[in-house]
C-alpha positions as CSV (number, residue, x, y, z in Angstrom):
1,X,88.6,25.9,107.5
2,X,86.0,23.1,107.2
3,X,83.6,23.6,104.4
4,X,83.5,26.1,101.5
5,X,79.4,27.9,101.6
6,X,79.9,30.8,99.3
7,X,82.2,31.5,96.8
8,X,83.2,34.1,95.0
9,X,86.3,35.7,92.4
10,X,86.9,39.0,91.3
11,X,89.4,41.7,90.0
12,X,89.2,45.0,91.2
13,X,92.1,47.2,89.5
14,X,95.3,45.1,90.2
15,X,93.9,43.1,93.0
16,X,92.6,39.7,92.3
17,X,90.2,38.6,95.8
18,X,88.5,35.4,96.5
19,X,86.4,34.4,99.4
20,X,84.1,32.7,101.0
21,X,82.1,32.0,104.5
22,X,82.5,29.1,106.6
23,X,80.0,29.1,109.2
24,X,80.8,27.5,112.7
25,X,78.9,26.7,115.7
26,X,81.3,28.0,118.3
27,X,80.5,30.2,121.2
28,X,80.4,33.6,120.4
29,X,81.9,33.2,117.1
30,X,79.5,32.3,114.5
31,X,81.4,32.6,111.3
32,X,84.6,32.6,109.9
33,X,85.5,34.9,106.7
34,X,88.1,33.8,105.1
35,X,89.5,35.3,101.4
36,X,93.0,35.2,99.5
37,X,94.5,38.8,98.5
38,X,97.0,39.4,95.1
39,X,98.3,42.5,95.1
40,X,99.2,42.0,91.1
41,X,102.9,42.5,91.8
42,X,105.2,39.6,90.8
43,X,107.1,39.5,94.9
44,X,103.8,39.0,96.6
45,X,102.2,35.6,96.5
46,X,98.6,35.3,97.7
47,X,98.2,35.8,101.5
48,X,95.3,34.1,103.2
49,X,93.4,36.1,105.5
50,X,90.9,34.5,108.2
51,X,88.2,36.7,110.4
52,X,86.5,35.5,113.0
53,X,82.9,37.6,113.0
54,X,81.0,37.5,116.3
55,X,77.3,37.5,117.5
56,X,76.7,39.9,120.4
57,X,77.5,39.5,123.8
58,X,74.3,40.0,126.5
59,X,73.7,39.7,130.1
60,X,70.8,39.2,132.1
61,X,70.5,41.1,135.0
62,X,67.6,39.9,138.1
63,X,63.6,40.9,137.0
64,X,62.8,43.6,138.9
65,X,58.9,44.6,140.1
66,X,57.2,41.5,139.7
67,X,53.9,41.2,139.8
68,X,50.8,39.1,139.0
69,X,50.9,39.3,135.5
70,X,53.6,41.4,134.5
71,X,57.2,41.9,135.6
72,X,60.2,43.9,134.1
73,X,63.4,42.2,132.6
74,X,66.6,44.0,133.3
75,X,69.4,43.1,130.6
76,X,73.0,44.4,129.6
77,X,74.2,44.6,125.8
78,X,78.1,44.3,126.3
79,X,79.2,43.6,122.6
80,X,77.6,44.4,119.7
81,X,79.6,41.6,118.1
82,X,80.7,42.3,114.4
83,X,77.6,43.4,113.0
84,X,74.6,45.8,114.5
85,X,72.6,44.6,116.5
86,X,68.8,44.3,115.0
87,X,66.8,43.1,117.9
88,X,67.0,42.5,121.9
89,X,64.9,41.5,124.7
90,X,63.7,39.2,127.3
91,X,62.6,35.6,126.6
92,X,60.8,33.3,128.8
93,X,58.9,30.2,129.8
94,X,57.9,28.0,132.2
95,X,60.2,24.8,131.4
96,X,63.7,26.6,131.4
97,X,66.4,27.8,128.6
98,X,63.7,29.6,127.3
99,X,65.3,31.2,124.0
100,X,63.4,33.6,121.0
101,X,60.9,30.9,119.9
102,X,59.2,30.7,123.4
103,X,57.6,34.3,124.6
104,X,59.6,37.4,123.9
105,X,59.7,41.1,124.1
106,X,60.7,42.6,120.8
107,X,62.9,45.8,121.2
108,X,64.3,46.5,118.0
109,X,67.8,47.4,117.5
110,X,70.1,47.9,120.5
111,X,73.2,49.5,121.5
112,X,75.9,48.9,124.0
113,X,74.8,49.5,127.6
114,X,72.0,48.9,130.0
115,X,68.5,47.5,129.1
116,X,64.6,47.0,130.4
117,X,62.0,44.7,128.6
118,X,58.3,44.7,129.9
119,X,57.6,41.2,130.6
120,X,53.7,41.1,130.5
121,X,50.9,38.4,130.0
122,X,52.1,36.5,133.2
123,X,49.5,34.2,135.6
124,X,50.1,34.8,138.8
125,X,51.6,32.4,141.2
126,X,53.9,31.0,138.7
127,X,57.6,30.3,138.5
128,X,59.0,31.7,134.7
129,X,62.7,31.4,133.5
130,X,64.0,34.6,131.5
131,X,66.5,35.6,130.0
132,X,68.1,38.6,127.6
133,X,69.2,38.0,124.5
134,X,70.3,40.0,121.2
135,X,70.5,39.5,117.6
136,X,73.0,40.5,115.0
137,X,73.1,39.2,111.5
138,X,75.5,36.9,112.5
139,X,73.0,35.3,115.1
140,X,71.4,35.4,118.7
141,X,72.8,35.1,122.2
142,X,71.3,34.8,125.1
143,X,72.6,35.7,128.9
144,X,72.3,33.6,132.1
145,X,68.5,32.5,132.7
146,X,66.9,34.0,135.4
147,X,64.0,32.2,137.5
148,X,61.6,34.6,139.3
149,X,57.5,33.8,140.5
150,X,54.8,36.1,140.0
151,X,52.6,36.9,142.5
152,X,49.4,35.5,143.9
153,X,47.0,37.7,145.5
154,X,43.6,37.3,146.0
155,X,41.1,40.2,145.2
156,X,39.7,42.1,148.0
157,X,36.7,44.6,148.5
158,X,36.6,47.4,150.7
159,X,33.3,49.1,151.6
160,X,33.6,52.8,153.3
């Protein structure tokens, strides 16, 4: 444990509890929770215990019907992490490791399993990196990035 953030004491009936958060930076896990237990009883000394919580786990999946301005992102929530899951989506640019602060679909809370994000506002003929991502209160994490091009096409009259 590196750093004390938060720190609190208490008694709840015989048990006397403290804790406290240490945040780290580490792949999936974003936090460590770690607190001291007392049962009250005189055999017992205070037993340290650590949890590692973890942000969610996502995978981005290739964008399917791509257009001129639009395309549709095509994501996979595998863990929810140790918290629920509050937003997901696609984010993208035009510079790569595009990540929430760049473009993004907002689609609320999310659940395990198989997801689509309507990537729109596009100009055509361009080359845009993407990729999923999710939030739980623990933080965001993104999947691979995905590079795809929208298409060009010129407009065209017909007379009959």
């Amino acid at each position: 444990i590196q750093e004390i953030v938060n720190q609190a004491t208490w008694v709840s009936g015989n048990a006397l509890v403290i804790f406290w958060d240490d945040f780290d930076n580490r792949s999936s896990v974003t936090a460590i929770r770690s607190y001291y237990t007392y049962d009250g009883s005189t055999v017992n000394a205070p037993k340290l215990v650590i949890e590692y919580l973890s942000t969610p786990v996502v995978s981005t999946q290739a964008v399917t019907n791509i257009l001129g301005t639009t395309a549709t992102g095509n994501g996979t929530i595998l863990s929810l992490g140790d918290s629920a899951i509050t937003e997901h989506g696609h984010c993208w640019n035009t510079t790569g490791s595009p990540d929430i602060n760049d473009s993004k679909t907002l689609n609320g809370a999310g659940s395990l399993g198989a997801f689509v994000s309507a990537i729109a506002n596009l100009a055509t003929g361009t080359t845009y990196y993407t990729r999923a991502y999710a939030t739980n209160s623990f933080g965001t994490t993104y999947g691979v990035t995905v590079v795809f091009t929208t298409t060009s096409f010129a407009t065209r009259m017909f007379y009959f």
